[in-house]
C-alpha positions as CSV (number, residue, x, y, z in Angstrom):
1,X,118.7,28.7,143.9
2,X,115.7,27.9,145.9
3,X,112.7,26.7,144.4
4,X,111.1,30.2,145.8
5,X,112.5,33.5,145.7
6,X,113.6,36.0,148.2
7,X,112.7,39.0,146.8
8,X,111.1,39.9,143.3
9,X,112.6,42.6,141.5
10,X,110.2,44.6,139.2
11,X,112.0,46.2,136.0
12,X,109.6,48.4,134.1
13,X,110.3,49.5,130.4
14,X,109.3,51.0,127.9
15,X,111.0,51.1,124.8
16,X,114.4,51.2,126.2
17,X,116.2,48.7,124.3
18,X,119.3,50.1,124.7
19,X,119.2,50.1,128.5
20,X,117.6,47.8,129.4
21,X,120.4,45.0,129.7
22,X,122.5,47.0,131.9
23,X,119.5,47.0,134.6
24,X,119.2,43.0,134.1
25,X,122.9,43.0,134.6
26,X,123.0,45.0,137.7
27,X,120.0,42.2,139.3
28,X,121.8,39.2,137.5
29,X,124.9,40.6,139.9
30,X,123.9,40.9,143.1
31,X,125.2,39.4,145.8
32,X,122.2,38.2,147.4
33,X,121.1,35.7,144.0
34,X,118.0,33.8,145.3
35,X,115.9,36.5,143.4
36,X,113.3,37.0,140.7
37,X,113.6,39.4,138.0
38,X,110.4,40.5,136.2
39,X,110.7,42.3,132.8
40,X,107.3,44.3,132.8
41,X,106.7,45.9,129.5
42,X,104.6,48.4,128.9
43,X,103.6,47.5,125.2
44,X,107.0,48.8,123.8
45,X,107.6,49.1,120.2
46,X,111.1,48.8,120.0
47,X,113.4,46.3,119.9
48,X,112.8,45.7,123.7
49,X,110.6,42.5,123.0
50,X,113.5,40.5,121.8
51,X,115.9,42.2,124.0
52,X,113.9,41.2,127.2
53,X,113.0,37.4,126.0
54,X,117.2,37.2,124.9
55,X,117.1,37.8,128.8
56,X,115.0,35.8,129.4
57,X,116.5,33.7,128.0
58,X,120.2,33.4,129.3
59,X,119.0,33.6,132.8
60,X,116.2,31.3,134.9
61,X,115.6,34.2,137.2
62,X,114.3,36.4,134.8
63,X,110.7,36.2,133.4
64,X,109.2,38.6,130.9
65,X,105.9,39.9,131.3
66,X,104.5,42.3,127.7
67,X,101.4,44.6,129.0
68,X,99.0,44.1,126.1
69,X,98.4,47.8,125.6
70,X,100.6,50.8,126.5
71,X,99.3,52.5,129.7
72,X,101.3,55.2,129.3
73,X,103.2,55.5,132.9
74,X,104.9,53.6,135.2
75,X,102.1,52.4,137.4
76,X,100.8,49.6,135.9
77,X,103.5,47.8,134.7
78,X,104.4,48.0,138.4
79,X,100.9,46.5,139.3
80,X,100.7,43.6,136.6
81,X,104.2,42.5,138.3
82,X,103.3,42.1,141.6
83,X,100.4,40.5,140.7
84,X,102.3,37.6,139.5
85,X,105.6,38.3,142.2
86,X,106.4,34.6,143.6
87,X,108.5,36.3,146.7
88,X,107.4,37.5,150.0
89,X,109.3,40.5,149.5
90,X,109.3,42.9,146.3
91,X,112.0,46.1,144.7
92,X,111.4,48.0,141.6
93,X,114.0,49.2,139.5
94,X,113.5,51.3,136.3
95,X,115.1,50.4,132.9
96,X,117.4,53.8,133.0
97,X,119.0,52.9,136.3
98,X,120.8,50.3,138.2
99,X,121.1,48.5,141.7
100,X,124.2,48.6,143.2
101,X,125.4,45.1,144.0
102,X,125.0,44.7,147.7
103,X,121.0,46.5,147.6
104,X,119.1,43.0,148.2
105,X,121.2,42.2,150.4
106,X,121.3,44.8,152.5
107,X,117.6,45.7,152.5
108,X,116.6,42.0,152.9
109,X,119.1,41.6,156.0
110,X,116.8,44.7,157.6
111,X,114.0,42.4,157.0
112,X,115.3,40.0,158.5
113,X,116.6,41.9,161.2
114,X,112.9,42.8,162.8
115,X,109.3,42.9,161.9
116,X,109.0,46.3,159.3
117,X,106.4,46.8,156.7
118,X,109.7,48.3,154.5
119,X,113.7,49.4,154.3
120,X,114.7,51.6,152.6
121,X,118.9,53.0,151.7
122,X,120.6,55.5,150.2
123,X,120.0,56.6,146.6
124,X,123.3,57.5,144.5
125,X,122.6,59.9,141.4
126,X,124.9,59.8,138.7
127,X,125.0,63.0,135.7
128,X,124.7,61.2,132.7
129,X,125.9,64.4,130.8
130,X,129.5,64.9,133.3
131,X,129.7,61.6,135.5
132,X,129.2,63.4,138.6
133,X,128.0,61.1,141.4
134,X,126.1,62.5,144.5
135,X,123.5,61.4,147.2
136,X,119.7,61.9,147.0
137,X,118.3,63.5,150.2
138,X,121.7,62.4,152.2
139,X,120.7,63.8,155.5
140,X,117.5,61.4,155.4
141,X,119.1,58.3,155.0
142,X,122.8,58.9,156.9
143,X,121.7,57.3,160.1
144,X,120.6,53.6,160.7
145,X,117.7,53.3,162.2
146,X,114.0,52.0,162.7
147,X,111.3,54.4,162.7
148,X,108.0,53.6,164.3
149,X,106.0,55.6,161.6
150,X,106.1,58.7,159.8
151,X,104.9,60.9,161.9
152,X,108.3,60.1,164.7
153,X,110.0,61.9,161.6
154,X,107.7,63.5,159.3
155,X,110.6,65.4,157.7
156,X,111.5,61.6,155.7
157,X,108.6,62.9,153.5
158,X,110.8,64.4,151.4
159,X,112.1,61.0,150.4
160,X,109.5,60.0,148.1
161,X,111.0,57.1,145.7
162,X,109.0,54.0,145.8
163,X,112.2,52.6,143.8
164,X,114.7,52.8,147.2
165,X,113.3,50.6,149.0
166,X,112.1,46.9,149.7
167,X,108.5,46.4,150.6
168,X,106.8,42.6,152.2
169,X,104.5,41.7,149.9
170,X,102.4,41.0,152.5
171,X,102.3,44.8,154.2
172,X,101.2,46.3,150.5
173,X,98.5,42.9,149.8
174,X,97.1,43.8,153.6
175,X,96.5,47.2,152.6
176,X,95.5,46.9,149.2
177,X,98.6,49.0,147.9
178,X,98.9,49.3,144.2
179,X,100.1,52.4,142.5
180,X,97.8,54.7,140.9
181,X,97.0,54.0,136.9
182,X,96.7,57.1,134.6
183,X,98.2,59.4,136.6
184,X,101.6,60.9,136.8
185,X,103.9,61.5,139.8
186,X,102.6,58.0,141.1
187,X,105.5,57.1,143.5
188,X,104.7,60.3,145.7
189,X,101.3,59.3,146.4
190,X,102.0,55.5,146.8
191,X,105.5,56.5,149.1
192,X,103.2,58.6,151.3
193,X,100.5,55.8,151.6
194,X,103.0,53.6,152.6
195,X,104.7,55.9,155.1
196,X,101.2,56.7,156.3
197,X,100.3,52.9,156.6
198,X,103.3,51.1,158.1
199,X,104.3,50.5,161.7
200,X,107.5,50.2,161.6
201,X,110.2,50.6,158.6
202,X,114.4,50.3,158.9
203,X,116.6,52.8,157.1
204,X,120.1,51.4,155.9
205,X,122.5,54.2,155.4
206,X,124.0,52.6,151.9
207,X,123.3,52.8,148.4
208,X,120.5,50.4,147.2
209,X,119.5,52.3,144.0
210,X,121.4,54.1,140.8
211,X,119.8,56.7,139.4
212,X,120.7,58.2,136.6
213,X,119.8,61.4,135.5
214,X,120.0,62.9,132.0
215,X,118.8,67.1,132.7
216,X,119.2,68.1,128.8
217,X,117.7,64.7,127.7
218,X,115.9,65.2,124.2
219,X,112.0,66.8,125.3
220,X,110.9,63.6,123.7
221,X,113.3,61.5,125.9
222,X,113.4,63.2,129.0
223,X,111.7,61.7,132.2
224,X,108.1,63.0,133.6
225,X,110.5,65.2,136.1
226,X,112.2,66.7,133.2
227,X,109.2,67.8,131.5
228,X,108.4,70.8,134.0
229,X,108.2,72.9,130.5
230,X,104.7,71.1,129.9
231,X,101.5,73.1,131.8
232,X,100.3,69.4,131.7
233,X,103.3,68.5,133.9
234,X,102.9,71.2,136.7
235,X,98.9,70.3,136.2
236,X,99.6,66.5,137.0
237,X,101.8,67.5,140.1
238,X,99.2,69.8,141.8
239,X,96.5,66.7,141.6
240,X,98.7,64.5,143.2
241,X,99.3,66.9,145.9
242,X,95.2,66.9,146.0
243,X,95.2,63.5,146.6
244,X,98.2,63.1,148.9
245,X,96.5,65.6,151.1
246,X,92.8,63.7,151.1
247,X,94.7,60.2,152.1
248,X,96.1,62.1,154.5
249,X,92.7,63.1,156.2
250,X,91.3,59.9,155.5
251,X,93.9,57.8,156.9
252,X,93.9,60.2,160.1
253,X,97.1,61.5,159.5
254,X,95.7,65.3,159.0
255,X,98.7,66.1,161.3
256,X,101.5,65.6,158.6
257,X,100.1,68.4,156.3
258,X,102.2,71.0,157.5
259,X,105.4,68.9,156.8
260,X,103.5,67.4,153.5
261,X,103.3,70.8,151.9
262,X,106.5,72.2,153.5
263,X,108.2,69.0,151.4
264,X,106.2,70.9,148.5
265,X,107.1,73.7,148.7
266,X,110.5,73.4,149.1
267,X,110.8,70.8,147.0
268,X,108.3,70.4,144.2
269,X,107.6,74.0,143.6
270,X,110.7,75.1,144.0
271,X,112.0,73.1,140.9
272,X,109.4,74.9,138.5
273,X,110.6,78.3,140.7
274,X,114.1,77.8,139.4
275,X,113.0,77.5,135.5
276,X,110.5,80.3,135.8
277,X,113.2,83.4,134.9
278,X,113.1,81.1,131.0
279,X,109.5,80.9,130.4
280,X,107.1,83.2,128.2
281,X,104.0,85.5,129.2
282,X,102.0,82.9,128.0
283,X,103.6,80.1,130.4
284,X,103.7,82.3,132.9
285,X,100.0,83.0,132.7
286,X,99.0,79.4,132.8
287,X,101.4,78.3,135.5
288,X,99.9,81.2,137.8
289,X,96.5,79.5,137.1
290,X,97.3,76.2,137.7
291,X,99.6,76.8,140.9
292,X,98.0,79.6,142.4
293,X,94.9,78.2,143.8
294,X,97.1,75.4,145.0
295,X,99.4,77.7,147.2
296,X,96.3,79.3,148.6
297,X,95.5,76.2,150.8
298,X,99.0,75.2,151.5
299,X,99.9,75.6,155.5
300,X,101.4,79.1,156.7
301,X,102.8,77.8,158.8
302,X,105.2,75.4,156.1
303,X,105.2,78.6,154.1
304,X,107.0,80.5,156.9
305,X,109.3,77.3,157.0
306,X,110.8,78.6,153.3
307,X,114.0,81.2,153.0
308,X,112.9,84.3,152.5
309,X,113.8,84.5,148.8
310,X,111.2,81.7,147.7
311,X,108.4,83.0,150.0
312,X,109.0,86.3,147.6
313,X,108.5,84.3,144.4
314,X,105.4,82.8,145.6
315,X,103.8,86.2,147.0
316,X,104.2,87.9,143.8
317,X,102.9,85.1,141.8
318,X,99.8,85.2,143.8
319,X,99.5,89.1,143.6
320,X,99.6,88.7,139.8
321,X,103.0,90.4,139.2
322,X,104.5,87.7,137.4
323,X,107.2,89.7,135.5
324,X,108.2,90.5,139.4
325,X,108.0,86.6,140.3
326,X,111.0,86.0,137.2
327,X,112.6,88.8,138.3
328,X,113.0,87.6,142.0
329,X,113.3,83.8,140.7
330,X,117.0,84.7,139.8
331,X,117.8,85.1,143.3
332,X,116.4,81.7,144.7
333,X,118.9,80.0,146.8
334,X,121.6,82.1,145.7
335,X,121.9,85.0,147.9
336,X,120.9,87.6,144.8
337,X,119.7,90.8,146.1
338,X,116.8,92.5,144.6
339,X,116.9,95.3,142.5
340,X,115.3,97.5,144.4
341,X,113.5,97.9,147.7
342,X,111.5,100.2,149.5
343,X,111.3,101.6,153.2
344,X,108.2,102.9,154.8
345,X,107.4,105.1,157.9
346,X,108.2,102.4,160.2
347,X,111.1,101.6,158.9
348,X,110.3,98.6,157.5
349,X,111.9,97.3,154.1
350,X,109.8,95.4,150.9
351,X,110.8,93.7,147.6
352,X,110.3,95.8,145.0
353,X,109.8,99.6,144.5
354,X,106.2,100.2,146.0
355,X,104.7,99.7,149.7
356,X,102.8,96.5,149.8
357,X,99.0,97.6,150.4
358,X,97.6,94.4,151.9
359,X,98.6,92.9,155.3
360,X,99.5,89.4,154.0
361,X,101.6,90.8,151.1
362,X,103.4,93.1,152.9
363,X,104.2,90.0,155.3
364,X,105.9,87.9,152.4
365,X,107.8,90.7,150.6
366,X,109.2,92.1,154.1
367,X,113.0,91.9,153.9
368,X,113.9,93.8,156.8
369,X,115.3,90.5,158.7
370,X,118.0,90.3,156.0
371,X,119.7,93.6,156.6
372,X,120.7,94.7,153.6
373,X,122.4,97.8,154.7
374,X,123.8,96.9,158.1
375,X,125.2,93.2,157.0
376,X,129.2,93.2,156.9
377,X,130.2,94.0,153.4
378,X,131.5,90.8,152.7
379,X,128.1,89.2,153.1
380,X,126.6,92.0,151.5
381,X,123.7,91.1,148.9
382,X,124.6,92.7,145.6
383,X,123.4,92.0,142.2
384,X,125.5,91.9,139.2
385,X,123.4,91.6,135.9
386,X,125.2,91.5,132.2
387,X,123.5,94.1,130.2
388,X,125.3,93.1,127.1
389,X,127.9,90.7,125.7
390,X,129.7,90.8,122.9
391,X,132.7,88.9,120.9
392,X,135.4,91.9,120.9
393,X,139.5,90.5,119.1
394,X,139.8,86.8,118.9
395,X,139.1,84.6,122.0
396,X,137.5,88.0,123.9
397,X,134.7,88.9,125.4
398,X,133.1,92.8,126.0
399,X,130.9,93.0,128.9
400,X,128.4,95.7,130.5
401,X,127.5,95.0,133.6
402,X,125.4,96.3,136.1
403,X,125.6,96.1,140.2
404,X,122.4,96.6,141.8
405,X,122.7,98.2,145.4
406,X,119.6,98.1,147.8
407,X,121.0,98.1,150.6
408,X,123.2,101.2,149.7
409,X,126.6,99.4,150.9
410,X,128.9,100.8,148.8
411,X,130.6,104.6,149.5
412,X,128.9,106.7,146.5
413,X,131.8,107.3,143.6
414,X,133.8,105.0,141.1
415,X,135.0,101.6,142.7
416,X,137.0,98.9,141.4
417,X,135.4,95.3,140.7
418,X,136.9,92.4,139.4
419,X,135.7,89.6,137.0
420,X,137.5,86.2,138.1
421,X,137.4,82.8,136.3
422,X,139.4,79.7,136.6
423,X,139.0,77.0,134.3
424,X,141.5,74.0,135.6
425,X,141.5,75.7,138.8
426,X,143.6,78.6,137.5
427,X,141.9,81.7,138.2
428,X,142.5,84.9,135.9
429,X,141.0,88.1,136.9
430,X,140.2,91.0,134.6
431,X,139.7,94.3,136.8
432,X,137.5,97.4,135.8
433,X,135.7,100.5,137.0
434,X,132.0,100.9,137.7
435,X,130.6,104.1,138.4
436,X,126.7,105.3,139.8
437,X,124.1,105.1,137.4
438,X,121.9,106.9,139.7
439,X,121.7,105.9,143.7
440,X,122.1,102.0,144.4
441,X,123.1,101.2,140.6
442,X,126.3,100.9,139.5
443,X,127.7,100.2,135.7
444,X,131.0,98.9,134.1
445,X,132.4,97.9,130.8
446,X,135.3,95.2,131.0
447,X,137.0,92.8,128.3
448,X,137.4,89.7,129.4
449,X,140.0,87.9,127.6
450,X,140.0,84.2,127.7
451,X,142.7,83.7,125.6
452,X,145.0,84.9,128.7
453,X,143.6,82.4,130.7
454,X,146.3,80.1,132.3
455,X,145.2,76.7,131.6
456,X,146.5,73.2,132.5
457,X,149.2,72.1,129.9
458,X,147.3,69.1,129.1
459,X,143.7,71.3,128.3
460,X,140.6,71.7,130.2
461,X,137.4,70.3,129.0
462,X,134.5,71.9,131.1
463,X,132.3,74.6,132.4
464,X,133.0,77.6,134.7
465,X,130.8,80.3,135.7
466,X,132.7,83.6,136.4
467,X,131.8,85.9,139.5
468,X,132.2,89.1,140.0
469,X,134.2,90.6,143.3
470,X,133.6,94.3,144.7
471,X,136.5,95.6,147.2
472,X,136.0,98.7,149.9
473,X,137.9,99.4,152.7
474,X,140.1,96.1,151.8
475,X,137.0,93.9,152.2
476,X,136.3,91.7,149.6
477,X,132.8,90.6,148.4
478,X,131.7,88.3,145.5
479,X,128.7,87.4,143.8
480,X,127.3,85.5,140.9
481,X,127.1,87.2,137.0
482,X,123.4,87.0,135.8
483,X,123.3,86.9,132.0
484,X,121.4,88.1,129.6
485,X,118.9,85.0,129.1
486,X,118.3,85.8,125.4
487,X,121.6,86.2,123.7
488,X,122.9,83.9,120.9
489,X,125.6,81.3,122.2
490,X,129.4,82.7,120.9
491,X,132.1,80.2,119.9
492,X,135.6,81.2,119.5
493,X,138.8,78.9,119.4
494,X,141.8,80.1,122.1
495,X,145.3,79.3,121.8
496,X,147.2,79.7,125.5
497,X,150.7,80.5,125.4
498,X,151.1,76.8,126.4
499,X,149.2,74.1,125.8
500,X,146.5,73.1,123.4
501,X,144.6,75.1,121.3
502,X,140.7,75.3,122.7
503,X,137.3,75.8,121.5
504,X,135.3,78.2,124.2
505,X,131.5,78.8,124.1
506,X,130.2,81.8,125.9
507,X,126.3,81.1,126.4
508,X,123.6,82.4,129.4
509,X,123.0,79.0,131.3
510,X,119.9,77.2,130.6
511,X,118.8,76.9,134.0
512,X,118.3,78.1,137.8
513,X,119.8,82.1,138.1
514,X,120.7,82.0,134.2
515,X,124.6,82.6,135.2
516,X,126.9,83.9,132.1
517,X,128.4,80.0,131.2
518,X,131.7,79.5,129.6
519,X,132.1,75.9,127.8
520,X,136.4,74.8,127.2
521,X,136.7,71.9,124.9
522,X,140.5,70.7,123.9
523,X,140.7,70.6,120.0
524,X,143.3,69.5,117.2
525,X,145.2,66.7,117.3
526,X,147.6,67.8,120.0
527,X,145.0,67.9,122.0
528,X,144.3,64.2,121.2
529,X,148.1,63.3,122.1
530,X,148.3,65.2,125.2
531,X,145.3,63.4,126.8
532,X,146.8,59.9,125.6
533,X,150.1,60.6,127.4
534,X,148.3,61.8,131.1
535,X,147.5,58.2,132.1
536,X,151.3,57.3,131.4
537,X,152.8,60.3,132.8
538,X,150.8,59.4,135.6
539,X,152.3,56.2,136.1
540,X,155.9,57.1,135.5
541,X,155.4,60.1,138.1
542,X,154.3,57.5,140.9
543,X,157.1,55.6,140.5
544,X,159.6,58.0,140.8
């Protein structure tokens, strides 16, 4: 190794032991190894001391920098770092997540490549919880490319990670770019300054950063994203969307707000949208007045941007009708009808079961584009809600259920619906009757009996969410099963006429529509012995 680094690889921890070496590793393994590693600890009072100077240690390229008192975010840690960085180029990497081996590389051949101010790649998330591996903001990042400033593609906003990318020391020193102490939500402010401030930065369409994500992480472990439960959270959010939008003026790219609070609205408010059918009056009464005011300055025009369904949410919280805004919340990005609607003289259809009296209400709830009652049946917008559930024999389930009907698609009388669920891709269907309530509501009762569900000889260990499926006129349309959000999680063991014996949890999930959840776990020890022998059956079927 040179005498001078290449690049200087920021690690920020704080009291993260555990994974902290697995970070080191990933740097200590790249394939580009002229690098510096910086340990910047944020006054931890773990074990991570010792950990980080064992690192230290065992490897030249690492050096271990202790902040002398805990600031409390990731932004200065970040700062003290580059104020001692050696290379002309700098990465940051949190102590949670990983590079993948080729990142430096492949960001520091962009540099290389041209004149840019910063590359950035691809950023692969991985579900701690299930393994699941997928892309952040894929369609951003799919194409290689140089773009000569943010506003040639203002929509790579919503790509806001300072930790993707590789930055010349000397385009953030220039500019005087630091992250912003005692604040959270730093690495949208500082990403936009820097999108705001460079010329010219390359994307590479290839991973350069591992993130891992843990969504039912203790509340006391879980990352500043995961802690949208806290008022203070959604509080910290709105002022960094205040200050995004005066650098924005300042730095004469007033332009950009449209797309800057489009990126919001789709994006930051629509994660606290999704968790709003969960929360309390209380909540709800303090989110409205710390959100509210915010979505009153927000472009229309971004706002008109938005499906339909979210633009609904955000009208009725600022009309006040919060119980309304949960209501409609179910329905976000899930094609869920409403419960009801109303038509007046013109002919034209609202959310809800009054006329909207002022102008720009009536603009937001207006549904008439969607066509509830001329669509074709099979994309017809029902809504199925579980009214009650209840453990009925051994390994079965007793369900009430009720179809809403606004768009009065289906022929008034009884019709036949179906519950279908397929744990190890085997469906099983339980059918059953529902029959008018009064016009545009429909109810059913129908055991659901998981027992009888054909399962994979070996078990299943996972989640399903079961749908519901109307039929008329031999059309076929399904939608999802709302739960209740309030009733007690039910466990029962299952024993399938073949296979292994399984414990099955029946719980409302804890997130986004609140579908009705259904948890398989293998038990026993033949469960045990039939998982040991799928790796060699496996083996001794590709030989044959």
């Amino acid at each position: 190794m040179s005498s001078k680094p290449d690049v200087t690889v920021t690690v920020i921890v704080y009291n993260d032991a555990e994974r902290l070496p697995r970070a080191v590793a990933s740097l200590c393994a790249q394939t580009h190894a002229n690098i510096e590693i910086v340990i910047s600890d944020d006054c931890s009072t773990d074990d991570t001391p010792q950990v980080a100077r064992q690192l230290e240690a065992e490897d030249p390229r690492v050096r271990y920098l202790r902040l002398p008192v805990n600031s409390g975010g990731c932004s200065a840690p970040r700062n003290r770092a580059m104020e001692i960085a050696r290379a002309p180029y700098l990465m940051f990497l949190d102590s949670d997540d990983e590079l993948p081996p080729r990142a430096v590389e492949l960001l520091l051949a962009a540099h290389r490549e041209r004149d840019i101010d910063f590359a950035m790649g691809q950023v692969e998330r991985v579900r701690v919880d299930t393994g699941k591996r997928s892309l952040w903001m894929p369609d951003l990042v799919a194409e290689r490319r140089t773009v000569a400033g943010i506003d040639s593609e203002p929509r790579l906003l919503f790509e806001h990670l300072s930790t993707s990318k590789m930055y010349a020391k000397d385009f953030l020193d220039r500019h005087q770019l630091r992250f912003p102490e005692g604040i959270h939500y730093e690495d949208q402010l500082f990403s936009a300054q820097a999108y705001c401030l460079a010329k010219a930065f390359t994307i590479v369409p290839e991973p350069v950063y591992r993130w891992y994500i843990e969504p039912f992480a203790a509340a006391g472990a879980a990352s500043i994203s995961n802690q949208r439960h806290k008022i203070s959270n959604v509080r910290d959010r709105i002022h960094v969307q205040t200050l995004i939008d005066d650098f924005l003026v300042e730095s004469g790219h007033g332009a950009l707000r449209e797309d800057k609070d489009f990126k919001f609205l789709r994006h930051d408010f629509r994660m606290y949208a999704g968790d709003l059918p969960f929360r309390d009056e209380d909540w709800m009464r303090s989110f409205a007045g710390a959100v509210v005011p915010y979505l009153e300055s927000v472009s229309p025009a971004a706002l008109a941007r938005l499906p339909r369904a979210e633009r609904v949410v955000i009208q009725l919280l600022r009309d006040g009708r919060l119980g309304d805004a949960q209501i409609a919340a179910r329905g976000t990005g899930h094609g869920v009808a409403p419960r009801e609607t109303v038509t007046d003289a013109g002919g034209r259809v609202y959310w809800g079961p009054r006329i909207p009296v002022t102008e720009q209400t009536q603009g937001e709830l207006d549904l008439t584009d969607l066509e509830l009652s001329t669509r074709p049946f099979t994309t017809a917008l029902f809504r199925h809600e579980i009214l009650s559930v209840t453990a009925g024999a051994p390994g079965t389930l007793d369900l009430v259920i009720r179809t809403y009907d606004p768009g009065r698609q289906l022929a008034v009388g009884p019709h036949v619906a179906a519950v279908h669920i397929a744990p190890g891709g085997r469906r099983h269907t339980e059918r059953f009757r529902i029959d008018v309530v009064r016009p545009g509501i429909y109810e059913g009762s129908v055991r659901l009996n998981l027992s009888a569900a054909d399962l994979p000889l070996q078990g299943f260990a996972g989640v399903r969410h079961p749908i519901l499926e109307l039929e008329q006129d031999r059309q076929r349309n399904s939608g999802l099963l709302l739960a209740p959000l309030d009733f007690p999680a039910l466990t029962t063991t299952v024993r399938p006429r073949f296979g292994v014996p399984h414990r099955v949890t029946v719980e409302p999930e804890g997130r986004g529509s609140g579908r009705l959840q259904v948890r398989w776990e293998p038990v026993g020890n033949a469960a045990r012995v039939v998982r040991a022998a799928k790796p060699v059956m496996r083996r001794v079927l590709s030989r044959s």
